[in-house]
C-alpha positions in Angstrom: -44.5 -15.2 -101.0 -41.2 -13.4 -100.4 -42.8 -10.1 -102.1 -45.0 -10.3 -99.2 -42.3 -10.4 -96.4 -41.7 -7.2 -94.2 -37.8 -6.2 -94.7 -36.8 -7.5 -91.2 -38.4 -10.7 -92.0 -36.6 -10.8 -95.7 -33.3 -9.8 -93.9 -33.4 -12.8 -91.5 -34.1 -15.1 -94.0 -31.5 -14.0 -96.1 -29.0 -14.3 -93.3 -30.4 -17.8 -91.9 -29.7 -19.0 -95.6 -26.0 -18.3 -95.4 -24.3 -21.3 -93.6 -22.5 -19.2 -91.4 -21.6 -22.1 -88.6 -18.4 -20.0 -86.7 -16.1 -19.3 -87.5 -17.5 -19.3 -90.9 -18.5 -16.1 -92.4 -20.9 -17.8 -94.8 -22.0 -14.9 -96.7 -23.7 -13.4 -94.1 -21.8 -10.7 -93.4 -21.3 -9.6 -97.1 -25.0 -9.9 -97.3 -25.3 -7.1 -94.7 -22.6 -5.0 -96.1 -24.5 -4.7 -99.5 -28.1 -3.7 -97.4 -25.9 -1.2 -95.0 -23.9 -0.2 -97.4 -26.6 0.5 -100.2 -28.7 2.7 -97.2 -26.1 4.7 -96.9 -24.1 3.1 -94.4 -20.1 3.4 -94.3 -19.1 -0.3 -94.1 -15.3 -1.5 -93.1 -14.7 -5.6 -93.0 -12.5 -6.0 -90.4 -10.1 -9.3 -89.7 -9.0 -10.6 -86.5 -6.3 -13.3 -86.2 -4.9 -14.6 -83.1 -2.7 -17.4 -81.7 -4.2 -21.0 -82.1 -7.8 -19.4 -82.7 -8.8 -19.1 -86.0 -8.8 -16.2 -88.6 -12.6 -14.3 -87.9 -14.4 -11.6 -90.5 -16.0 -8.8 -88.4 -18.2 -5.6 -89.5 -18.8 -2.4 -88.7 -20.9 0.1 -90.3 -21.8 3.4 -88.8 -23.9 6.7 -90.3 -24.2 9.9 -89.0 -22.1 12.2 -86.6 -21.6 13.6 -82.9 -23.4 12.8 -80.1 -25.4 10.4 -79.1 -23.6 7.5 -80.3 -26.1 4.5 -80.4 -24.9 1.3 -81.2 -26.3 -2.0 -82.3 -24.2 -5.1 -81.8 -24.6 -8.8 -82.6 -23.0 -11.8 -84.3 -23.9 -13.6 -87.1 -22.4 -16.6 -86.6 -23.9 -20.1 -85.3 -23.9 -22.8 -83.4 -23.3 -26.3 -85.8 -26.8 -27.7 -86.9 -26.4 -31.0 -85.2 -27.9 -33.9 -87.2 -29.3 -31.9 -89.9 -31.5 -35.1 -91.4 -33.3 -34.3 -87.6 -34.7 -31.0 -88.9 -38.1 -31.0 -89.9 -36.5 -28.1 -92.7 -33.4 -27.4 -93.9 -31.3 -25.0 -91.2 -30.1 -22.9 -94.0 -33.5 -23.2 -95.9 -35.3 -20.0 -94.2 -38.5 -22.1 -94.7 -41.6 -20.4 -93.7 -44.6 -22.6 -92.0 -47.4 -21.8 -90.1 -46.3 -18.5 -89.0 -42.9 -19.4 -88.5 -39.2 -18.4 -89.7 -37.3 -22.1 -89.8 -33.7 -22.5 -89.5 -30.4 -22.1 -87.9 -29.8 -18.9 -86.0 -33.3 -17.5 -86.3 -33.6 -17.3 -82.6 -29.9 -17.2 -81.9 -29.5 -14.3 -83.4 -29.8 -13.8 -86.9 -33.9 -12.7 -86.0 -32.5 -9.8 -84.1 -29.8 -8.8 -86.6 -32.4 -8.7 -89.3 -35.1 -6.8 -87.1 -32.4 -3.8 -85.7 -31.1 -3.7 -89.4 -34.4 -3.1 -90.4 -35.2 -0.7 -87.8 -32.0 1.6 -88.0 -32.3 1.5 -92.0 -36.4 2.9 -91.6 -35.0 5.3 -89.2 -32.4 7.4 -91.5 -34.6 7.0 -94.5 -37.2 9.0 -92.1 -34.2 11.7 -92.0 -33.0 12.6 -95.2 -31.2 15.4 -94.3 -28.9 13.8 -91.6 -30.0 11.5 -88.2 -29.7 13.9 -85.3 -26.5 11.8 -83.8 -24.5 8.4 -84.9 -26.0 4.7 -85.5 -23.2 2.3 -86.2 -23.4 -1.5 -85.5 -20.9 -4.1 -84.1 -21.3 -7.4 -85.8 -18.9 -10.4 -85.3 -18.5 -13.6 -86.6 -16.6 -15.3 -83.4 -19.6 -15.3 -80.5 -20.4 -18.6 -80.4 -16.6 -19.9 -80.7 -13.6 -18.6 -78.6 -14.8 -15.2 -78.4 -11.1 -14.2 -79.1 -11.2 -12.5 -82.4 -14.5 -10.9 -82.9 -16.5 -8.3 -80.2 -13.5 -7.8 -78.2 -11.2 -6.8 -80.9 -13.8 -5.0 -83.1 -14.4 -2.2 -80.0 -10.7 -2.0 -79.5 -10.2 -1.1 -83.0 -13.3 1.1 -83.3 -11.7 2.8 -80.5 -8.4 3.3 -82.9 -10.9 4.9 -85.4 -12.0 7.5 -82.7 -15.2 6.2 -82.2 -16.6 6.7 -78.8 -19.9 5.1 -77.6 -22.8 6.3 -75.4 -24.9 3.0 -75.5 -25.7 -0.4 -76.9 -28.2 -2.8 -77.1 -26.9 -6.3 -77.9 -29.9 -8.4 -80.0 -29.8 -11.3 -78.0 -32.8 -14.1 -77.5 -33.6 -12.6 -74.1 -37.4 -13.7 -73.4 -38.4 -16.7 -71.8 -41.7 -17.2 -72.8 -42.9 -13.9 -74.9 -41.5 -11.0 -76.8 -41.3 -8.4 -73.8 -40.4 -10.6 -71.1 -37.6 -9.4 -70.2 -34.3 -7.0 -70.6 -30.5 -8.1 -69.7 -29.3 -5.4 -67.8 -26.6 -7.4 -66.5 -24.7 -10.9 -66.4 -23.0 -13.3 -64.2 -19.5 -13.4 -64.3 -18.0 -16.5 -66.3 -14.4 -18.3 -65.2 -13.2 -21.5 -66.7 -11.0 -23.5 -65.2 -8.7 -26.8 -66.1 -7.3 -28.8 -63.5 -4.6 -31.8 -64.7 -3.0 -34.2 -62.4 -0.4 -36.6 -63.2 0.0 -39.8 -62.2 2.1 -43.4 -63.6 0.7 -45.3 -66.0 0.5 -48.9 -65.1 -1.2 -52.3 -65.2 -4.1 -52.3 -62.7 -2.7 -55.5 -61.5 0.5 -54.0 -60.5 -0.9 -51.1 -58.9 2.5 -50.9 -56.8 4.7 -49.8 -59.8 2.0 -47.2 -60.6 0.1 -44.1 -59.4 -3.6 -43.3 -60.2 -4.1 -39.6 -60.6 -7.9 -40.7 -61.0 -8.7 -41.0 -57.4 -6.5 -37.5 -56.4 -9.1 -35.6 -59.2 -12.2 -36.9 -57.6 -11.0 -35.3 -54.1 -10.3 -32.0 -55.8 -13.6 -32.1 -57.7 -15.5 -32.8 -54.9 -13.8 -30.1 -52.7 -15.1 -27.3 -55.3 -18.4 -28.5 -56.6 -19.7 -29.2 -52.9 -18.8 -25.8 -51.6 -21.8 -23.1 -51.6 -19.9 -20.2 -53.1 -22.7 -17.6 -51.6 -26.6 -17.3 -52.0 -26.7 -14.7 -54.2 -28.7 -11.8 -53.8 -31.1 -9.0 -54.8 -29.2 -8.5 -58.0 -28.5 -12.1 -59.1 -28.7 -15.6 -58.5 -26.0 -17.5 -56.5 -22.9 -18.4 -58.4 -23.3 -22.1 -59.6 -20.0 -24.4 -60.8 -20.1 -27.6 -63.3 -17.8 -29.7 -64.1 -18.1 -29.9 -67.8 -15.4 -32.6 -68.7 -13.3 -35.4 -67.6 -10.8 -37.2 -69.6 -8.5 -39.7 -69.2 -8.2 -40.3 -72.7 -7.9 -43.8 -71.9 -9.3 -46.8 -73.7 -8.6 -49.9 -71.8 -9.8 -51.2 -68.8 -6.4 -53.0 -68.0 -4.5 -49.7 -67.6 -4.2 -47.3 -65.2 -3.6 -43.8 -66.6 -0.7 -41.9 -66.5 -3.3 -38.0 -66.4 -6.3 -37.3 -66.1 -7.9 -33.6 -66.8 -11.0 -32.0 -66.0 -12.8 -28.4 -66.8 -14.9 -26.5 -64.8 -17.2 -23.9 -65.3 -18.6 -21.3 -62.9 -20.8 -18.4 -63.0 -20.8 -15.8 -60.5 -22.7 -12.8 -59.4 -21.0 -9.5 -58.1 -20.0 -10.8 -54.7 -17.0 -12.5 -56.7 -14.5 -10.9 -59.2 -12.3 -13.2 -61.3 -9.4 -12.4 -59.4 -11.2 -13.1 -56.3 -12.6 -16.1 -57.1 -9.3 -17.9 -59.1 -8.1 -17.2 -55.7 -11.1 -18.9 -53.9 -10.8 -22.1 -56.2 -6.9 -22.3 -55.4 -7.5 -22.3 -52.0 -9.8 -25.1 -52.1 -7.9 -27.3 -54.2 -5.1 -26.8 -52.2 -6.5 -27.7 -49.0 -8.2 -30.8 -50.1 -5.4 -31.9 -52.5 -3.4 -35.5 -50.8 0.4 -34.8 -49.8 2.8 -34.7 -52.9 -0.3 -34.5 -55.2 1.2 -33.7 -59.1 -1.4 -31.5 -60.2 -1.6 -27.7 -61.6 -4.7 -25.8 -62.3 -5.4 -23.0 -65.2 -7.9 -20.1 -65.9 -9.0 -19.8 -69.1 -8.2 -16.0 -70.1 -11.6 -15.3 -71.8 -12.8 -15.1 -68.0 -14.7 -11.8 -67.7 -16.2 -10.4 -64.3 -20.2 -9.8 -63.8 -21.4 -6.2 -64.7 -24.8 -4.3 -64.0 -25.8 -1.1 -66.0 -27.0 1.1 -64.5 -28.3 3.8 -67.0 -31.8 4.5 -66.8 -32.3 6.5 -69.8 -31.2 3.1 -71.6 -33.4 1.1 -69.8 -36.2 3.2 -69.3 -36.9 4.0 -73.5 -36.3 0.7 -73.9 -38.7 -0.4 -71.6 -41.5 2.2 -72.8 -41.0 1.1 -76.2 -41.2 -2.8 -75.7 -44.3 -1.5 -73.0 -45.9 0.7 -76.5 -45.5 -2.2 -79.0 -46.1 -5.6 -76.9 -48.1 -4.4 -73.8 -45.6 -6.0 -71.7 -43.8 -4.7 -68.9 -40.4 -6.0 -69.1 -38.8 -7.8 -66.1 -35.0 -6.1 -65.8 -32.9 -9.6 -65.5 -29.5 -10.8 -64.6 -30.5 -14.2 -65.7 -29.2 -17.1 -67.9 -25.6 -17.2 -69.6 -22.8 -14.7 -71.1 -22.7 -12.5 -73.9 -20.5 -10.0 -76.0 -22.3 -7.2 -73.6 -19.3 -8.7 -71.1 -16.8 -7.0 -73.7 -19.1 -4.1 -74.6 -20.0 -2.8 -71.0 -16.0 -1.8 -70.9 -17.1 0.8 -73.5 -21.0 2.2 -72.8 -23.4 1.4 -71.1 -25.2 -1.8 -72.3 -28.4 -3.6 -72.5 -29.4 -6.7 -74.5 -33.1 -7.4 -75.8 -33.8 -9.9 -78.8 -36.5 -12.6 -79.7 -37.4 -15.4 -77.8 -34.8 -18.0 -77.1 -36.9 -21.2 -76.3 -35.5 -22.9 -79.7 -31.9 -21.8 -79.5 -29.1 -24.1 -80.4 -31.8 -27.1 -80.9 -32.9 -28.8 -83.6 -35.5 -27.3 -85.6 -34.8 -23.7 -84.1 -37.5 -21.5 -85.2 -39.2 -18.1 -84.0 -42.3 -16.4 -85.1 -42.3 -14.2 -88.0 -44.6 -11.5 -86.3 -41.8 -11.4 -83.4 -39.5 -10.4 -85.8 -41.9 -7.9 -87.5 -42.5 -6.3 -83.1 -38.9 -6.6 -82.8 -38.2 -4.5 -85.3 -41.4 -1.8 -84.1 -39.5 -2.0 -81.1 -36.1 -0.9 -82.1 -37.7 1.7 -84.7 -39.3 3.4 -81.9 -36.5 3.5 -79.3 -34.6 4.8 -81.6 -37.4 7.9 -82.5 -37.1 7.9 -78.6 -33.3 7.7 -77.6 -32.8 10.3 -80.5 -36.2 12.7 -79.3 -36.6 12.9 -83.1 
């Protein structure tokens, strides 16, 4: 059977069989160093360390010279496979069943590794004598964890090489429903926050000698989750917060905690920046925080604005070719959650376009091997396009 597979197809289930749960590397990466590489392909391995994160492997590989510089980016790392006896195959099997590729970052986004591996490596062996411009890719191993030692570094040191980029398209699951739904030409903004009060641990039955931060958090919770932030607009959706956690860390019902801590999450359209925002948040606490209230509230610094590209060469021949290959007319979006296209849109301009992301991050995560086979058309022929060659 796997003498039958098309080379994206082969490619992804090589990579979904290389555990590569972040911030493992797994193999993964090595795997497309030796295809790259082997196509001709200069390949560097590139290691990222930072405080309290951990250590993260990174590739990039790059052919070809001068302009235009097109670039590929995506990760190779995943999400953890959850209860693996749950899975109806194994997630690093790369089982194939009824048309489908099984396993753990098929959708999410080993499939759209594979497919623009595939694509690019069709597309210099069409040019023997030299591509008419540069190809590299951006790969990291750190998207799905803190973010802190992959994308973000790998551009700044790409940068360090001399390497200046025109565009990207990032291989994300962006379709709904059907390959050629839909292009990310931009995302909400994402800003983290942790607020922590303290109070005096106690016994509830001598609530005099003590003091409950419990009751102070629900006020300041309440003060920012209530609050309509704006209604968005043309270009996106209105911002939207969520608390995510609260913690006590407390065990017994017979004390009264000394802290208590929660985390937020908000994403936000272009009527906000960070800066603007953090400020909005402060002010609300603030206002509906009780006199002598002990509490303090943090940003987490992997906080990155909104951003809409606006190149329409990008969009367009990516458009025609998802338009010549599926028949669909792709919806431009702003939709859904974050991305390394946050870090990248610094750079060039960007775009993302993968498979379809119904099975991402769930049990059982599985796309459709003629998907990966379109995908693949698609990038092959925007890259005939982008190049005019």
């Amino acid at each position: 059977m796997t003498d039958t597979l098309s080379p994206a197809v082969q490619i992804c289930r090589d990579l979904i069989r290389c555990p590569s749960v972040t911030p493992a590397e797994g193999g993964a990466l090595s795997a497309l160093e030796k295809l790259l590489a082997t196509a001709g392909f200069g390949v560097s391995r590139v290691t990222f360390s930072d405080e309290n994160t951990p250590d993260v492997e990174n590739l990039f590989a790059t052919i070809g010279s001068g302009k235009p510089h097109f670039v590929f980016a995506g990760h190779t790392d995943v999400v953890p496979v959850g209860d693996e006896a749950a899975w109806t195959h194994g997630p690093f099997d790369g089982a194939i069943a009824d048309g489908m590729l099984h396993g753990r970052g098929t959708a999410d986004m080993k499939g759209g590794v594979a497919a623009f591996a595939a694509a690019a490596i069709d597309y210099v062996k069409a040019h023997p004598d030299g591509i008419p411009g540069q190809i590299s890719f951006l790969i990291t191993g750190d998207e799905e964890g803190p973010a802190v030692n992959g994308t973000v570094k790998l551009l700044d040191w790409a940068k360090t090489q001399g390497h200046t980029f025109d565009a990207c398209i990032v291989g994300e699951p962006t379709n709904p429903n059907a390959l050629g739904d839909a292009i990310k030409v931009g995302r909400r903004g994402s800003l983290t926050g942790t607020v922590k009060i303290n109070g005096t641990q106690g016994h509830v039955a001598y609530q005099h000698l003590a003091d409950n931060p419990v009751p102070g958090m629900l006020k300041l919770l309440s003060a920012i989750a209530e609050v309509e932030l704006d209604k968005g607009n043309e270009r996106f959706q209105p911002s939207n917060l969520e608390i995510t956690t609260v913690d006590v860390g407390n065990t017994a019902t017979n004390v009264i905690p000394a802290h208590v801590m929660a985390k937020f999450n908000i994403r936000f359209n272009d009527q906000w920046t960070v800066s603007s925002l953090s400020q909005q948040i402060e002010s609300l606490l603030e206002d509906a925080a009780p006199a002598g209230l002990d509490y303090s509230i943090e940003f987490a610094r992997e906080s990155t604005d909104s951003f809409l590209t606006h190149d329409e060469a990008l969009i367009k021949t990516l458009s025609n070719s998802i338009k010549a290959v599926t028949g669909r007319t792709p919806e431009l979006s702003t939709n859904g959650g974050t991305s390394d296209a946050r870090f990248i849109k610094n750079y060039c301009a960007v775009v993302e376009f993968g498979l379809v992301g119904q099975t991402m991050h769930k049990v059982d995560e599985h796309v459709a091997v003629s998907d990966i086979e379109q995908l693949s058309d698609i990038y092959l022929r925007f890259l005939q396009d982008y190049f005019k060659v």
